[in-house]
GUBA-122916 format. One record per residue (C-alpha): x, y, z. Coordinates in Angstrom, 2 decimals. Layout:
BEGIN
RONU      xx      yy      zz
RONU       X       Y       Z
...
//
This chain:
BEGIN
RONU      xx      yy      zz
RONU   29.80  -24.09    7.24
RONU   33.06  -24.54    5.75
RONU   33.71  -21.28    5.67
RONU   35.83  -19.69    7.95
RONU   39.53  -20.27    8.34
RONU   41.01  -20.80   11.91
RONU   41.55  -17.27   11.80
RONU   38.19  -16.21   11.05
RONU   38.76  -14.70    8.19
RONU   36.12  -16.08    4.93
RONU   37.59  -18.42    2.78
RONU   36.70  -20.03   -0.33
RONU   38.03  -23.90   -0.83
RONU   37.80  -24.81   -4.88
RONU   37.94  -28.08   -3.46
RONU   35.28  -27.65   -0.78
RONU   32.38  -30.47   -2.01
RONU   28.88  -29.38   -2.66
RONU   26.51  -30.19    0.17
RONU   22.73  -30.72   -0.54
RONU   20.92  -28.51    2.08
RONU   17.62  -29.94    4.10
RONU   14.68  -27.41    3.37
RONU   14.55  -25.72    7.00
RONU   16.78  -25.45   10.26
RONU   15.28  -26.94   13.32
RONU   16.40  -26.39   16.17
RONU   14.44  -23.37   17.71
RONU   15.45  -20.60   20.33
RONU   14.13  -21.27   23.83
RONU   13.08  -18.97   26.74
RONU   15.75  -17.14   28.22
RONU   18.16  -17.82   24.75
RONU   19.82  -15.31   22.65
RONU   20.86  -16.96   19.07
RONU   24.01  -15.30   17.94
RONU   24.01  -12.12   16.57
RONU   27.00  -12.39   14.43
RONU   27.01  -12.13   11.02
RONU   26.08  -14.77    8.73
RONU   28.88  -16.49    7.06
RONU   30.16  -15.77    3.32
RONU   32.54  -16.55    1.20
RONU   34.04  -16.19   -2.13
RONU   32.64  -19.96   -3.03
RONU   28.97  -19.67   -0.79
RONU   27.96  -22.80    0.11
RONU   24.27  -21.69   -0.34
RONU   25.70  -20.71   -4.33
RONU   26.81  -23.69   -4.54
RONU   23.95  -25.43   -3.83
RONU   21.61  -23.23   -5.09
RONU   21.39  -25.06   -8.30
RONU   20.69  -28.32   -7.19
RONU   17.40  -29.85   -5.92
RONU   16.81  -29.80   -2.57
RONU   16.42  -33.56   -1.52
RONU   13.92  -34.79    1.54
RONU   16.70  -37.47    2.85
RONU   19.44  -34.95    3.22
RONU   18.07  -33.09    6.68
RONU   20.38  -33.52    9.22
RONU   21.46  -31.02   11.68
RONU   25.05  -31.14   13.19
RONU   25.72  -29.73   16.80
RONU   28.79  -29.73   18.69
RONU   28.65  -30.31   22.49
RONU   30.84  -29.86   25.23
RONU   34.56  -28.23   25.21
RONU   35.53  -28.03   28.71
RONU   39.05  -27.12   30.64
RONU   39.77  -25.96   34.09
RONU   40.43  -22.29   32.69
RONU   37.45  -22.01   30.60
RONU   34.86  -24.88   31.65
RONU   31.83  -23.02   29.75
RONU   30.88  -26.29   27.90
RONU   29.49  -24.30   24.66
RONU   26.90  -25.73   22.35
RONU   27.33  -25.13   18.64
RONU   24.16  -25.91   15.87
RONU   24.68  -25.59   12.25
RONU   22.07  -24.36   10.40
RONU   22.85  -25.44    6.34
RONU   20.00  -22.80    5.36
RONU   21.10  -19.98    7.18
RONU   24.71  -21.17    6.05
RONU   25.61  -20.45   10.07
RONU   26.77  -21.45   13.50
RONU   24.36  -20.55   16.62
RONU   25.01  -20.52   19.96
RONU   22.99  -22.99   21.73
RONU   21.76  -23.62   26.05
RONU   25.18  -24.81   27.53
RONU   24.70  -28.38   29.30
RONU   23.39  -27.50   32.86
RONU   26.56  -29.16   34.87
RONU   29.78  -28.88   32.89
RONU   32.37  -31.04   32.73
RONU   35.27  -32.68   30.24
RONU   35.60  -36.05   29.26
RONU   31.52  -36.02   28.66
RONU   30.80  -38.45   25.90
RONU   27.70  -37.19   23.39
RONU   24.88  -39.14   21.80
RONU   21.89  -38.91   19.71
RONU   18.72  -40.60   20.25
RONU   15.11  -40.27   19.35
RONU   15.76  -36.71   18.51
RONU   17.66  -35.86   21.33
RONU   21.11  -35.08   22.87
RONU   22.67  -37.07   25.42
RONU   25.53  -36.36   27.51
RONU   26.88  -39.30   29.46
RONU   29.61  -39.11   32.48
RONU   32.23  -36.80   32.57
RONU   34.87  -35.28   35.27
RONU   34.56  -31.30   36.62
RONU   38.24  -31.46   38.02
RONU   37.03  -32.52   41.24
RONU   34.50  -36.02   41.10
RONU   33.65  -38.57   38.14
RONU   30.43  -38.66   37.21
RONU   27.57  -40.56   36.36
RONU   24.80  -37.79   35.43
RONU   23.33  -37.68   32.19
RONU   21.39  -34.95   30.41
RONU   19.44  -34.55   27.66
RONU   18.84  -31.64   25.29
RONU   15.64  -31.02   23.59
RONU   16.59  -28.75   20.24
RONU   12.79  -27.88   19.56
RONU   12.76  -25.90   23.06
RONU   16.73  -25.47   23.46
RONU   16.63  -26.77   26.74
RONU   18.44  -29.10   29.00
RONU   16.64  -31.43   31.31
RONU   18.51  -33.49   34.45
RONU   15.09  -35.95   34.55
RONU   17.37  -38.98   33.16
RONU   18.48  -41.76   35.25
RONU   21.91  -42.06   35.67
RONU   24.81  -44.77   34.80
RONU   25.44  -47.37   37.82
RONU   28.85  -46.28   38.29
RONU   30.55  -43.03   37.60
RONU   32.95  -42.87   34.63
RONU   34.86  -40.26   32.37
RONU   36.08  -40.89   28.76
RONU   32.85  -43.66   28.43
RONU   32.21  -44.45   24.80
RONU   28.63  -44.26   23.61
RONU   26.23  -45.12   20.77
RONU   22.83  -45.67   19.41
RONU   22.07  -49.04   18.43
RONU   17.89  -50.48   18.13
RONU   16.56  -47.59   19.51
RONU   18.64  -47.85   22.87
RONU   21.82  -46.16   24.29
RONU   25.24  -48.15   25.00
RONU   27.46  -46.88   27.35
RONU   30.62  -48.72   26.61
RONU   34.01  -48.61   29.42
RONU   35.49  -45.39   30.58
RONU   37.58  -44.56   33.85
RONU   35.98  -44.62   36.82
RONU   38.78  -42.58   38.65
RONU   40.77  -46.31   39.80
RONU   40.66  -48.12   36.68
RONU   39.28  -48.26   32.87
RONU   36.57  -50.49   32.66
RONU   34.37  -53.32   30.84
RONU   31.48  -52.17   31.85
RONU   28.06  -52.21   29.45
RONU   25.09  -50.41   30.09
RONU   22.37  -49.91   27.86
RONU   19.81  -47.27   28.53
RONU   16.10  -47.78   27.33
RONU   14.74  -43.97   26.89
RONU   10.70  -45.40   27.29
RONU   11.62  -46.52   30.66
RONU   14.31  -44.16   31.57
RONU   16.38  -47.01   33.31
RONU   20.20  -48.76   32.12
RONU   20.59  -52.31   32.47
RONU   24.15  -54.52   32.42
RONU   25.19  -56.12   29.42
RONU   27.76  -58.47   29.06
RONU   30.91  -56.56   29.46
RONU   33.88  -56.03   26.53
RONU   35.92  -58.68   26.39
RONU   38.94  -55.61   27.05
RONU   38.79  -52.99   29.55
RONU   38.57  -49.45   27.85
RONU   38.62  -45.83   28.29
RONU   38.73  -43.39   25.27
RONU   37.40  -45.77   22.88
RONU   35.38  -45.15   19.70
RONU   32.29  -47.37   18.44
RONU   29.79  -47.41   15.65
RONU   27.27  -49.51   14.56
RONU   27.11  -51.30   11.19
RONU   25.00  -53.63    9.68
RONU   23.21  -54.14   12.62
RONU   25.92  -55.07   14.80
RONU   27.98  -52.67   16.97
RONU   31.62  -52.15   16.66
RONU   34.60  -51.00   19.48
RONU   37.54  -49.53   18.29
RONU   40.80  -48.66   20.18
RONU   41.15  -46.42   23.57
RONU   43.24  -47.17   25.86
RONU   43.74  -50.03   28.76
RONU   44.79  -47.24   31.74
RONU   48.54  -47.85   30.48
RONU   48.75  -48.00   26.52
RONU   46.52  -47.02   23.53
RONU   45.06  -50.33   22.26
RONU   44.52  -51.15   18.29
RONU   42.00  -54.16   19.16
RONU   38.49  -54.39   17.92
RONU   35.48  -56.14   19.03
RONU   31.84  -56.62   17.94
RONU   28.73  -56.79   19.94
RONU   25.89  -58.70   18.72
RONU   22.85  -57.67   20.50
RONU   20.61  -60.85   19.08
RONU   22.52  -63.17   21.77
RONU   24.60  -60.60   23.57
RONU   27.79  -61.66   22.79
RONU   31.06  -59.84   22.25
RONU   33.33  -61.38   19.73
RONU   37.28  -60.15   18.57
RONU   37.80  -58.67   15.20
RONU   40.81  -58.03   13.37
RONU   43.10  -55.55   14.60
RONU   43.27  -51.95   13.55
RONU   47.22  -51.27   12.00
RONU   47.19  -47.95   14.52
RONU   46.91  -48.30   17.58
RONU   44.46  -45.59   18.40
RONU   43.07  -43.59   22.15
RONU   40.30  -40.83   21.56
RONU   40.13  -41.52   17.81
RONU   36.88  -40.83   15.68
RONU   35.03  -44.04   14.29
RONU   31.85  -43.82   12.08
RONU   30.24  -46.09    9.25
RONU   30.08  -45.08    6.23
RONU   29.41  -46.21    2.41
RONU   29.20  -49.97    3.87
RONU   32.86  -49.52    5.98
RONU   33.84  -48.36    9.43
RONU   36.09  -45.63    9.47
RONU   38.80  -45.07   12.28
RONU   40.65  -41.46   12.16
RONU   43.14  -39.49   14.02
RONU   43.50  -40.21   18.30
RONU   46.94  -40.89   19.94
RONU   49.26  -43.36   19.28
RONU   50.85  -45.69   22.02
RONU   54.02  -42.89   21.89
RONU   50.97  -39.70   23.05
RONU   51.57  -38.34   19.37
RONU   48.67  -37.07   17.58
RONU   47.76  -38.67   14.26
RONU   46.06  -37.64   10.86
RONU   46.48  -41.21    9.80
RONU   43.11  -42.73    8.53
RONU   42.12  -46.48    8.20
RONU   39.11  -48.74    6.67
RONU   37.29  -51.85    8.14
RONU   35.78  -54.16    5.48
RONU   33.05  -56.65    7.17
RONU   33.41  -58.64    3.87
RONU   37.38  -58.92    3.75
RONU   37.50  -59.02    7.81
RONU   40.55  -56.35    6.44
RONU   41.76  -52.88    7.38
RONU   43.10  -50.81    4.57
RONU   44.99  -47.50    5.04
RONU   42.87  -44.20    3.80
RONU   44.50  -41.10    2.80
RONU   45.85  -38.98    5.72
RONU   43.66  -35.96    7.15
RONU   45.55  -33.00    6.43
RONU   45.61  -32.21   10.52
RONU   46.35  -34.16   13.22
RONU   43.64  -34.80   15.52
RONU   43.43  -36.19   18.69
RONU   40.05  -36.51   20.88
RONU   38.22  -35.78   17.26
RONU   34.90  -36.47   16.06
RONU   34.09  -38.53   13.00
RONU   30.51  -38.41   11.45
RONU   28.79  -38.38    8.34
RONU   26.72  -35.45    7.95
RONU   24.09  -35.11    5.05
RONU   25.47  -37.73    3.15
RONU   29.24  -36.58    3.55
RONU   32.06  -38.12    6.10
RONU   33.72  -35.34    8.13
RONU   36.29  -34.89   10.65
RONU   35.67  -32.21   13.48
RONU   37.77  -30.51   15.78
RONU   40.74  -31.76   18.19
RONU   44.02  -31.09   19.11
RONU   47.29  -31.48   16.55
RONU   49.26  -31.37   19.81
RONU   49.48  -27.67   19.89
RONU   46.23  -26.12   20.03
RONU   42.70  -26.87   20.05
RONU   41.34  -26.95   16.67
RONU   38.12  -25.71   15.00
RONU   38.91  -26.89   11.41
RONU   36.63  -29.05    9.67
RONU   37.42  -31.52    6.82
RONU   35.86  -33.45    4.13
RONU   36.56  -36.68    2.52
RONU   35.91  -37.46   -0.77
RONU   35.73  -41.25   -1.51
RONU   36.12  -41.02   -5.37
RONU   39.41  -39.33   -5.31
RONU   40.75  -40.61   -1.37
RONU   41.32  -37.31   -0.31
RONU   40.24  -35.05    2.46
RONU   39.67  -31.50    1.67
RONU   39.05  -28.29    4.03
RONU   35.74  -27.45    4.72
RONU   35.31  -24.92    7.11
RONU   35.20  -24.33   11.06
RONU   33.20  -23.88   14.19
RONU   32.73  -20.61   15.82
RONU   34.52  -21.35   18.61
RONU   37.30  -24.15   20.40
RONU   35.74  -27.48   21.45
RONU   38.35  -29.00   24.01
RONU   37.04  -32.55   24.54
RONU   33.78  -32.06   22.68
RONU   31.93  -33.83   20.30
RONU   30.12  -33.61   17.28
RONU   26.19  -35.26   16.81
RONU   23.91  -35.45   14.29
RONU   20.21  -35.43   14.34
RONU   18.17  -36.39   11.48
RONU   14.27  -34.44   11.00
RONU   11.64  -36.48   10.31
//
């Protein structure tokens, strides 16, 4: 990872950061799956010579795959896992009914995809993937209503569904999906309707960022607290921000790249403070990206894939917090259209 340029040539980045590797890949080959037979990825700088000197650590065991990537032309919906050991991208099962606009979550060692639209119908199907067996299963109940561009996140060992477009309208609508009983129930809804919108939990509570209202991208944020179900308004991002990539990390929540209320793609970055009740500015991402993903991975904050305004992207970067700068750090093997990145932690 990290190591191929966007034309797939092997690079090495003397500013690419040193990533400590978990001790195995999970993530195993099921029946009926080929894993990729392409070579394994070098470069000049190897990440696994880079890391070779340091000491592998038992907390750093996440694995990173990117779901979903889905137009009318090519509406394949690939899977992507990294596998830090091998120092390589495999091929993964595809999601059994593909769509765009599917939003991606992890929970209890799973995959989720929620909603989505084919071209033809919204829906409100949900899948779950399985990376011990590499296999997708159609066995989970579905949302009440059918919605595309629906935000969702893991928060107490449940699933939020947060707004999306139901084909008339964006919505308010909460769900939250208990996996032991394999049933959503209502929660109150957002105090704004929403489609495209970002969230992340921090500090127990769970945070909305941004998407849009059906007419304009929206900067407003709002909280969730889950202890009385109540939704309450928080200070205003400076951006106003639709598909943008949101993730807490190193005690703040993060809000990168999406569309602006003009459709122009951003690189612009921005910090929430819980303390302060502030936003502050972050250095830019040296891309634009629009409908991007935003995760920390292994102890490091990255920002995946989507679209400068030109073309689908499969660059990866890296931010380091000491210096406030984002660095290159690689690619996927392929285009993600509308996908999104997930992380699953080992135990």
């Amino acid at each position: 990872m990290g190591l191929y340029n966007e034309q797939g040539e092997a690079v090495g980045d003397p500013d690419t950061q040193k990533v400590m590797m978990p001790k195995s890949c999970h993530g195993g080959v099921g029946v009926g799956i080929r894993s990729s037979t392409s070579p394994r990825i070098r470069s000049s700088t190897s990440l696994s010579r880079q890391t070779s000197k340091q000491r592998y650590r038992e907390d750093f065991n996440d694995m990173l795959f990117i779901v979903g990537g889905w137009t009318p032309e090519d509406p394949s919906c690939p899977v992507e896992q990294f596998c830090p050991l091998e120092n390589e991208w495999k091929n993964m099962a595809s999601m059994t009914h593909h769509r765009g606009n599917v939003a991606v979550c992890s929970l209890q060692g799973n995959i989720y995809t929620v909603g989505g639209f084919d071209g033809v119908s919204y829906k409100s199907s949900v899948e779950r993937y399985d990376p011990q067996t590499n296999w997708w299963s159609n066995d989970v109940a579905p949302l009440t209503s059918p919605r595309s561009r629906v935000c969702v996140v893991e928060m107490n060992g449940y699933m939020y569904a947060l707004g999306g477009y139901d084909g008339m309208a964006c919505t308010n609508t909460v769900e939250r999906y208990d996996p032991k009983m394999n049933s959503w129930t209502k929660q109150a809804p957002m105090l704004s309707r929403r489609c495209g919108a970002a969230a992340a939990v921090m500090d127990g509570q769970l945070y909305v960022i941004g998407g849009s209202d059906g007419v304009t991208a929206m900067n407003t944020v709002e909280r969730f607290n889950s202890l009385d179900g109540t939704w309450d308004a928080c200070p205003a991002m400076s951006t106003p921000r639709e598909n943008a990539g949101c993730c807490a990390y190193m005690g703040r929540l993060f809000a990168a790249g999406g569309q602006d209320e003009l459709h122009l793609e951003l690189n612009t970055v921005e910090k929430f403070d819980p303390d302060s009740l502030r936003w502050t500015p972050v250095k830019h991402m040296r891309s634009k990206r629009n409908d991007m993903s935003l995760m920390v991975f292994n102890g490091l904050l990255l920002a995946v894939g989507g679209c400068d305004g030109i073309t689908n992207l499969k660059t990866i970067e890296v931010y380091n917090r000491e210096s406030n700068t984002w660095s290159h750090f690689g690619s996927t093997r392929t285009k993600h259209p509308g996908g999104h990145v997930v992380t699953l932690t080992s135990v």
